[in-house]
C-alpha positions as CSV (number, residue, x, y, z in Angstrom):
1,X,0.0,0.0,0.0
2,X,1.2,3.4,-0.9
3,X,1.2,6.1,1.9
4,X,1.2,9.6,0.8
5,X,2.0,12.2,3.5
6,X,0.7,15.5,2.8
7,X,2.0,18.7,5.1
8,X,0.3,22.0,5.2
9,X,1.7,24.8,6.9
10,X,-1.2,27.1,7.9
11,X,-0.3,31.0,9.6
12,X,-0.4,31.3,13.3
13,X,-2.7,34.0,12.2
14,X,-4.6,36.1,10.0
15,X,-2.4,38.6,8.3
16,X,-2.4,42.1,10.2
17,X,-3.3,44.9,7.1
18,X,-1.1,47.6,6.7
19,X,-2.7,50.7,5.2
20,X,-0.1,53.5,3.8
21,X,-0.7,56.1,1.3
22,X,0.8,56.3,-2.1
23,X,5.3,56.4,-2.3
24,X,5.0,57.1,1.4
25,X,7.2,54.8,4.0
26,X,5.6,51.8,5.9
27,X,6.8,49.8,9.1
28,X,5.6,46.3,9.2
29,X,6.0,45.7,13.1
30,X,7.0,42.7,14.7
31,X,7.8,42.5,18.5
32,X,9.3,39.1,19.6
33,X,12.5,38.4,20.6
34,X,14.8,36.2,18.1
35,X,18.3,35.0,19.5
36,X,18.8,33.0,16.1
37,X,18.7,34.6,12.6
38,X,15.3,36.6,11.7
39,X,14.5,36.8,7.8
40,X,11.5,39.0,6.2
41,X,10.3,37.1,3.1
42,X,8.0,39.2,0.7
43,X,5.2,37.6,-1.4
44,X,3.8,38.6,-4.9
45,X,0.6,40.3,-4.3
46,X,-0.9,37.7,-7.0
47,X,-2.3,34.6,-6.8
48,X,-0.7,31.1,-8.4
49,X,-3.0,29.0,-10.7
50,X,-2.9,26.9,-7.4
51,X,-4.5,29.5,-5.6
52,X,-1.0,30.2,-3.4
53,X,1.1,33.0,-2.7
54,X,3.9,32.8,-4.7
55,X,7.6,33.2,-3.1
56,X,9.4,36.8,-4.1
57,X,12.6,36.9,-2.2
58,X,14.5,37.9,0.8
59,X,14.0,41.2,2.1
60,X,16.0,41.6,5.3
61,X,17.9,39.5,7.4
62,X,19.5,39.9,11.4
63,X,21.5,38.0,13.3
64,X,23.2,38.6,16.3
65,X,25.9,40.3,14.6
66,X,24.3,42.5,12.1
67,X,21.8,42.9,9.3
68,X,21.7,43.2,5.8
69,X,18.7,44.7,3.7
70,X,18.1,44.9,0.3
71,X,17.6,48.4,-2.0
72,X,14.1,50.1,-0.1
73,X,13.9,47.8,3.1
74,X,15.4,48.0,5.9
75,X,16.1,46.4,9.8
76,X,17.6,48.3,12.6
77,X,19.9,45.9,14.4
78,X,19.9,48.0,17.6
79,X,16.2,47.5,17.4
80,X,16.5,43.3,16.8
81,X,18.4,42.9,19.8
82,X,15.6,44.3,22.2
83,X,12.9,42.4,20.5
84,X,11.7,44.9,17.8
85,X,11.8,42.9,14.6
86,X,10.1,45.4,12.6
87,X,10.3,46.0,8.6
88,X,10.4,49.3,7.1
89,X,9.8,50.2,3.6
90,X,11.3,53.2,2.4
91,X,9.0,53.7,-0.9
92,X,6.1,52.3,-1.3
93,X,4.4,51.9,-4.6
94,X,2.3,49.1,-6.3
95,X,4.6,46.7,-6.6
96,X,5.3,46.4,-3.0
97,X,1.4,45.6,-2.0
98,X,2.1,42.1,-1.0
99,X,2.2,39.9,1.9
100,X,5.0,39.8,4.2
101,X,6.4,36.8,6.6
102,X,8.9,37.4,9.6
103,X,10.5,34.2,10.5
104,X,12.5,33.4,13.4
105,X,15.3,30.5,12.5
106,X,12.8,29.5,9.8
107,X,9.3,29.9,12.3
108,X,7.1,32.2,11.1
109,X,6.2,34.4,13.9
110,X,4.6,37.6,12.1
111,X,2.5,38.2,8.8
112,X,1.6,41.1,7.7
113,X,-0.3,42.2,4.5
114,X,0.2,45.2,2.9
115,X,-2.3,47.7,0.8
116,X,-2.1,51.2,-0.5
117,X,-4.9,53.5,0.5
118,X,-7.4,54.3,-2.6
119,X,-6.0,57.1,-4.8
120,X,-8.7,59.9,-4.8
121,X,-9.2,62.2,-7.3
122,X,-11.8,65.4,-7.7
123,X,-11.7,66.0,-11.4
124,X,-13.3,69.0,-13.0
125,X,-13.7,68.7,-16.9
126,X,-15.4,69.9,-20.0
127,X,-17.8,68.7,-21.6
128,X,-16.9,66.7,-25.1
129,X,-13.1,66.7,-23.2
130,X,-12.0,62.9,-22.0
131,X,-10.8,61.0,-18.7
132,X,-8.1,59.1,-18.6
133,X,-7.7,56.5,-16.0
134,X,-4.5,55.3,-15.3
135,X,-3.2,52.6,-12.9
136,X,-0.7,50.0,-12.2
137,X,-1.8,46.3,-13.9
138,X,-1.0,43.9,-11.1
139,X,-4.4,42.2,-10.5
140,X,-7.7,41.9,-12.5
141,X,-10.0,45.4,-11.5
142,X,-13.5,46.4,-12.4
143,X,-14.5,50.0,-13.0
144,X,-18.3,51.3,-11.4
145,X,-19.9,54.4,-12.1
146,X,-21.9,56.1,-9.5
147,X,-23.8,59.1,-10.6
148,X,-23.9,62.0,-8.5
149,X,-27.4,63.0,-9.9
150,X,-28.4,59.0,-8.8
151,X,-30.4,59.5,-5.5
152,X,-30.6,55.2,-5.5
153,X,-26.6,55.5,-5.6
154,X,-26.9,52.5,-7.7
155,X,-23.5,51.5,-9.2
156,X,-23.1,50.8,-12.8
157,X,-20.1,48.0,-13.8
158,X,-18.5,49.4,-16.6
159,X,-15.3,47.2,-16.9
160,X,-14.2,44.2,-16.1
161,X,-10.1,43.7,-16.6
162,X,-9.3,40.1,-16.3
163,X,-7.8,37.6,-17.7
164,X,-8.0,36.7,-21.0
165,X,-9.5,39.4,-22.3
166,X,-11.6,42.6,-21.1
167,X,-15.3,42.4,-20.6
168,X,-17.2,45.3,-21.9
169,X,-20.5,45.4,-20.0
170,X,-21.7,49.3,-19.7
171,X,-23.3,49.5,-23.6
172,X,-23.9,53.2,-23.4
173,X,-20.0,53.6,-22.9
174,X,-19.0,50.8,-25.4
175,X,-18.3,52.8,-28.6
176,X,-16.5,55.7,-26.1
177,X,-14.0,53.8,-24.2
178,X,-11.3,52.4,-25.0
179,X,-8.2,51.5,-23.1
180,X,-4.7,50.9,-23.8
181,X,-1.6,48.7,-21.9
182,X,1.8,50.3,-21.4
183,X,5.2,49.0,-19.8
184,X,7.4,51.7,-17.8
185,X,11.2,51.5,-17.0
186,X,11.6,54.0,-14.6
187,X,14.7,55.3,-13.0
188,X,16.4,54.9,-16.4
189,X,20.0,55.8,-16.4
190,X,22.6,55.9,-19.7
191,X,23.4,52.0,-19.5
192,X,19.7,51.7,-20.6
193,X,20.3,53.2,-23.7
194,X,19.8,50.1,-26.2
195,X,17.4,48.5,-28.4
196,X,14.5,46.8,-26.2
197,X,12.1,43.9,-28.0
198,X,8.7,42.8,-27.6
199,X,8.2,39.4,-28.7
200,X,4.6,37.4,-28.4
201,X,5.8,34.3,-26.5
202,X,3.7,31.7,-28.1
203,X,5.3,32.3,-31.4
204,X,8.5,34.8,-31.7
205,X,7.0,37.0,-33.6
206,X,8.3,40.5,-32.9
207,X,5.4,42.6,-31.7
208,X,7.6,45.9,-31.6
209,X,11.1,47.4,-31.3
210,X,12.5,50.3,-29.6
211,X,15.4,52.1,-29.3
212,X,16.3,54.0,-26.7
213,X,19.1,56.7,-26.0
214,X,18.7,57.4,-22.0
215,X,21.4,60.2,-22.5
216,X,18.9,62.1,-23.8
217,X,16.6,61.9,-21.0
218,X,16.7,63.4,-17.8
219,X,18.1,61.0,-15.2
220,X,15.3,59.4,-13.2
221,X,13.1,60.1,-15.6
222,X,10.6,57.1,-16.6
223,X,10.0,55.5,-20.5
224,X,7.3,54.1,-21.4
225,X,6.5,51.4,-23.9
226,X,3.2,50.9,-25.7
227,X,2.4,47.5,-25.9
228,X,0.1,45.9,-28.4
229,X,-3.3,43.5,-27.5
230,X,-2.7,41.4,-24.1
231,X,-0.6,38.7,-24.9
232,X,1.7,36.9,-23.2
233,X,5.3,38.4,-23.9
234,X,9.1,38.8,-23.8
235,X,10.9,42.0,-23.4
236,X,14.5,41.6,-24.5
237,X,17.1,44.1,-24.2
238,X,20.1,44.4,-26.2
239,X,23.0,47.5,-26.6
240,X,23.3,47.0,-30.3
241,X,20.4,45.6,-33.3
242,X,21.5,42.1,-33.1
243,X,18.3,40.6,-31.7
244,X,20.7,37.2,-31.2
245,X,23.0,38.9,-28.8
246,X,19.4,40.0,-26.9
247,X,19.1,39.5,-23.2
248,X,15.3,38.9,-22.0
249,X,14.6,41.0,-18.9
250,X,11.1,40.4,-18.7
251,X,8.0,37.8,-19.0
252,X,4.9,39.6,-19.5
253,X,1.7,37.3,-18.6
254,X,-1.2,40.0,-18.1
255,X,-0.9,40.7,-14.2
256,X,2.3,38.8,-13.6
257,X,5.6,40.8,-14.8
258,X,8.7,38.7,-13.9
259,X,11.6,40.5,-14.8
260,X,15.4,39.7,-14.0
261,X,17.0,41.3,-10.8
262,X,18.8,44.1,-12.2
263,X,14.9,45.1,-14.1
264,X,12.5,44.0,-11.4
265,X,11.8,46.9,-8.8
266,X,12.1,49.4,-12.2
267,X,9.8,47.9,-14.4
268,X,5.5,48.1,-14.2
269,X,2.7,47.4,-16.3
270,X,0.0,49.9,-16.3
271,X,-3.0,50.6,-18.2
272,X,-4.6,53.3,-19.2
273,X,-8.7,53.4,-19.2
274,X,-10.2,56.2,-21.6
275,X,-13.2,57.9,-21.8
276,X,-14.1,60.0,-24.5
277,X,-16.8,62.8,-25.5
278,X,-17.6,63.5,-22.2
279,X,-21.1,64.1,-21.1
280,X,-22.6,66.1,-18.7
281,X,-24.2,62.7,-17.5
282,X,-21.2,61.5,-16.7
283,X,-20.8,63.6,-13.9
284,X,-20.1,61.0,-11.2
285,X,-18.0,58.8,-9.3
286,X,-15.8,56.1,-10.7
287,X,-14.3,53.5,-8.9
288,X,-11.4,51.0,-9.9
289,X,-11.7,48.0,-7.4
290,X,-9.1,44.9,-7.1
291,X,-11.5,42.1,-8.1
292,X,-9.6,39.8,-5.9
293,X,-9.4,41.4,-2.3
294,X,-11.7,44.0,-3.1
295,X,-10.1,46.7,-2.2
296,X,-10.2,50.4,-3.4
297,X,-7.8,51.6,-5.8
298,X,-8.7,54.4,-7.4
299,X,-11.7,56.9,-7.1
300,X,-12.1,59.6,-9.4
301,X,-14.5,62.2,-8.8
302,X,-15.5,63.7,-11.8
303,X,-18.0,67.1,-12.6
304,X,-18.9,67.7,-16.3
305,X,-19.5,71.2,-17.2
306,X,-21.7,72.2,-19.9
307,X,-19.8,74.1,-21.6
308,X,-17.3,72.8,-24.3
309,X,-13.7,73.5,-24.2
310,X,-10.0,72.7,-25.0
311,X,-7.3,72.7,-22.1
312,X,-4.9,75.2,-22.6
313,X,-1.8,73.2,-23.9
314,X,1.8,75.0,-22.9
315,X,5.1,73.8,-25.0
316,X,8.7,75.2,-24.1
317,X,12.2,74.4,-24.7
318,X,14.0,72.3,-22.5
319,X,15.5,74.3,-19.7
320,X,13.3,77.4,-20.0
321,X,10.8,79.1,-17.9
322,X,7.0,79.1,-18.4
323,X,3.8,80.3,-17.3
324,X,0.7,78.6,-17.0
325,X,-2.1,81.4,-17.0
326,X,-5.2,81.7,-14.9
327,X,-7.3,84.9,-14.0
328,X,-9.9,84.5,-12.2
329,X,-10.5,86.3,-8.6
330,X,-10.6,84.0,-5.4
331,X,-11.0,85.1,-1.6
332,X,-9.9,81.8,-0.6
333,X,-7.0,79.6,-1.1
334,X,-5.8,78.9,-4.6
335,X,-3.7,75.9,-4.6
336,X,-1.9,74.4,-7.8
337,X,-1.0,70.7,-8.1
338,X,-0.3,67.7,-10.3
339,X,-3.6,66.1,-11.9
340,X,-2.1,62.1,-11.0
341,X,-0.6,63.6,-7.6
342,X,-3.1,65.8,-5.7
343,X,-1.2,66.1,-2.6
344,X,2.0,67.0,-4.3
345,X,1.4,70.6,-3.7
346,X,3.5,72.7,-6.2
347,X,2.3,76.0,-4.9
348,X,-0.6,78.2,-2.7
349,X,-2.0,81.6,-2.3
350,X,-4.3,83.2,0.7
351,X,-5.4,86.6,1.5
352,X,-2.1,86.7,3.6
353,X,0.6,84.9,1.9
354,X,2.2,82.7,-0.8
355,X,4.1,79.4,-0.6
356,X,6.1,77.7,-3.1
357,X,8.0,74.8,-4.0
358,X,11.4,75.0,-5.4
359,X,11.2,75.4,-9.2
360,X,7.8,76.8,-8.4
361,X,6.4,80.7,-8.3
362,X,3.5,82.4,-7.7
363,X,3.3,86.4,-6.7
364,X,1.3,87.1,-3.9
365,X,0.7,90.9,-5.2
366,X,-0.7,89.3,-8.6
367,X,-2.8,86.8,-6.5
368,X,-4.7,89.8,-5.2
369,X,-5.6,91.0,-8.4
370,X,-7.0,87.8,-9.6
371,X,-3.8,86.9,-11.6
372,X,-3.5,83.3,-10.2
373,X,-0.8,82.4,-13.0
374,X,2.3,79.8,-11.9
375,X,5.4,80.0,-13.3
376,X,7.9,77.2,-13.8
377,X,11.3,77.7,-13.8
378,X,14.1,75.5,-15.6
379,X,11.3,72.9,-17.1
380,X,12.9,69.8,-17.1
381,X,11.6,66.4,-18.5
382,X,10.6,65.8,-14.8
383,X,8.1,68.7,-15.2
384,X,6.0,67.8,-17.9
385,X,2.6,67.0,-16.4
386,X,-1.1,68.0,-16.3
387,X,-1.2,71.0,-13.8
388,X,-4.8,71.1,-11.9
389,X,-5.9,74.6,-9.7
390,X,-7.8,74.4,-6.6
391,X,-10.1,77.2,-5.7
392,X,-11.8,77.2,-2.0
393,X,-13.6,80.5,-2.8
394,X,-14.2,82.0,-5.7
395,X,-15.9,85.0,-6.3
């Protein structure tokens, strides 16, 4: 007779949820005190087809001699020998929602889970303009629409994102939306200069070629790569055109991006949801949810105005100043920001004062004559962004 024995580790507990907000720093405690070696593993957000968290790597390790962390994680040591085992995460974006396991000479003693607090966005638009929806493509989302006129508050499931394909279910929005999947290498620097390859992976077939010159490009700065229909793919990266001589950096397989260690905290899949010919019907709430743990990720807020008009649209050479123009008088606070980052605040005006980032300007004496213009000083690549003004109080 043949025996199988079949061992199944369960948690000691339900993951603990950690809740931070958008590229802000998170500490995943753990108080327990560890004379042997103490090892943070981190887990891909995603599931396995066998419905199991799948192993990422070591994040941080202590012993009782010192630690060692890897780029954006970090232990204290001092901390490890008086029993505080705690994780922090210096940055954290999308691709550090995951699940996270402190082990104690290979015991797992604390599990945390960690999620980013919904994006929230008030949009004010024009009508016949569009709304773009942009967000990271780790897990399969659906995309609601509320209406603010709706006194049910009944929800309307315009998307579904998922693999295979993507459901269209909203018919009134069918011919208006579209939607479109991109892959960003951010942080490029000059060694990223080179000639980068999509290839479907079922059959070879090269779905596009790139080449890139990061000397060109601001350092830091992010490049984006359109990619064609969902498919499953390779992106293969080579200094020269000799696709032979290519070295694959990444497997593309919809929410899954596996990439090579040197690639792998630099490189995200997003996608971009569009809708077009806006209506003064849509005027609402739209919500982007994580099918899979339900959680929030994006609301955007949006108010349709009837009347029809095009965003003003600034160019400038590299390294030059602009202005971006508004007159309009306002009692209250006038705050300018970025349209995908609400709280970075670039600059604000009161009745009393004005406050500026560096790079930033607005005049205080212009303020009080309605002239709520910003000007931008030295624009950079880093710079080019949709600009959004706040008004408390207009008059």
């Amino acid at each position: 007779m043949l025996l199988l024995q079949i061992s199944v580790i369960l948690p000691q507990e339900i993951p603990r949820i950690i809740k931070v907000y958008l590229h802000d720093a998170a500490t995943l405690p753990c108080n327990q005190t560890c004379s042997d070696q103490v090892t943070w593993i981190g887990y891909r957000s995603h599931v396995t087809w066998f419905g199991y968290p799948k192993a990422d790597d070591i994040l941080a390790q202590c012993d009782q001699t010192s630690c060692q962390s890897k780029e954006g994680f970090h232990m204290s040591h001092d901390q490890y020998l008086k029993g505080d085992l705690s994780l922090t995460i210096t940055d954290v974006d999308y691709t550090k929602t995951a699940w996270y396991t402190c082990e104690c000479d290979r015991v797992r003693i604390c599990d945390m889970s960690l999620h980013l607090e919904p994006l929230s966005l008030a949009i004010p638009v024009n009508k016949g303009q569009s709304l773009t929806m942009d967000m990271p493509v780790l897990k399969p989302v659906e995309v609601f629409f509320t209406s603010i006129g709706d006194a049910s508050s009944n929800r309307v499931r315009l998307y579904i994102i998922g693999r295979p394909t993507i459901y269209d279910i909203g018919n009134e929005y069918k011919n208006r939306m579209s939607f479109s999947f991109s892959l960003q290498l951010r942080q490029l620097k000059e060694s990223d200069s080179g000639v980068y390859t999509i290839q479907n992976a079922q059959n070879d077939e090269i779905l596009a070629r790139v080449n890139v010159n990061a000397s060109s490009v601001q350092p830091g700065e992010t490049m984006t790569l359109q990619l064609p229909l969902p498919l499953i793919m390779f992106v293969s990266f080579n200094k020269s055109d000799e696709i032979s001589n290519s070295v694959r950096i990444c497997t593309i397989s919809w929410f899954y991006t596996k990439c090579i260690s040197e690639y792998e905290r630099t490189v995200l899949l997003s996608l971009s949801l569009q809708l077009k010919d806006l209506k003064e019907s849509d005027s609402g709430i739209y919500t982007i949810r994580d099918i899979w743990n339900d959680d929030v990720i994006a609301t955007y807020t949006v108010t349709v105005n009837g009347v029809s008009r095009v965003s003003q649209s600034v160019e400038v050479k590299l390294n030059e100043n602009t202005t971006l123009t508004c007159n309009k008088m306002c009692s209250g606070l006038v705050i300018w920001t970025v349209f995908h980052k609400p709280g970075d605040i670039l600059a604000q005006c009161n009745q009393t004062s004005c406050q500026s980032k560096e790079g930033f300007h607005m005049s205080h004496d212009q303020y009080l004559k309605g002239n709520l213009s910003l000007t931008i000083t030295g624009v950079d690549y880093t710079k080019r962004a949709v600009s959004v003004m706040v008004l408390t109080s207009v008059m």
